[in-house]
C-alpha positions in Angstrom: 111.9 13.7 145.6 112.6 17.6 144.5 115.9 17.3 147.0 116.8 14.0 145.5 116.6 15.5 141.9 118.5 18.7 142.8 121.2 16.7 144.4 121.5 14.4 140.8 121.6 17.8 139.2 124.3 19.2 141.3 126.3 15.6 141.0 126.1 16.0 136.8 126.7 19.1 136.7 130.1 18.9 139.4 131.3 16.1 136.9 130.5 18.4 133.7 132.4 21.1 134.9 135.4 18.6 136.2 135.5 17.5 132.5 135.4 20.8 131.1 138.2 21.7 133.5 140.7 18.9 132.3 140.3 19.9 128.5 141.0 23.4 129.1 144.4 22.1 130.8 145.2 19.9 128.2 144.5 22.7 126.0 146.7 25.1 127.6 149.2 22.3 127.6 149.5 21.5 124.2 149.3 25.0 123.0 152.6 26.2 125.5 154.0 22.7 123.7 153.0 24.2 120.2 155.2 27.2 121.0 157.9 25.9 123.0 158.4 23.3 119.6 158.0 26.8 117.0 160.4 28.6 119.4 162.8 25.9 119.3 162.5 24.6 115.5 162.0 28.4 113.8 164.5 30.2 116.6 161.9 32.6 117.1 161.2 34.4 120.3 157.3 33.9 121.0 157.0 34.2 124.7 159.1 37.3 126.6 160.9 35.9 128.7 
């Protein structure tokens, strides 16, 4: 049963890490949002382009 528990573990912690992985895209997302709107509503120049 020690195979079968390691495997469960492996599963969780696959899906953990898959979760973890879409909020730090939707993070980065929204924050490049945050300054493309602060770039566009204050005319600054945040990012170099």
């Amino acid at each position: 049963m020690l195979v079968y528990s390691a495997n469960s573990c492996l599963a969780t912690s696959k899906t953990l890490l898959a979760k973890e992985l879409e909020l730090i895209k939707m993070r980065a997302i929204a924050y490049s949002t945050m300054i493309d709107v602060a770039e566009r509503e204050f005319n600054i120049l945040i990012r170099k382009k």
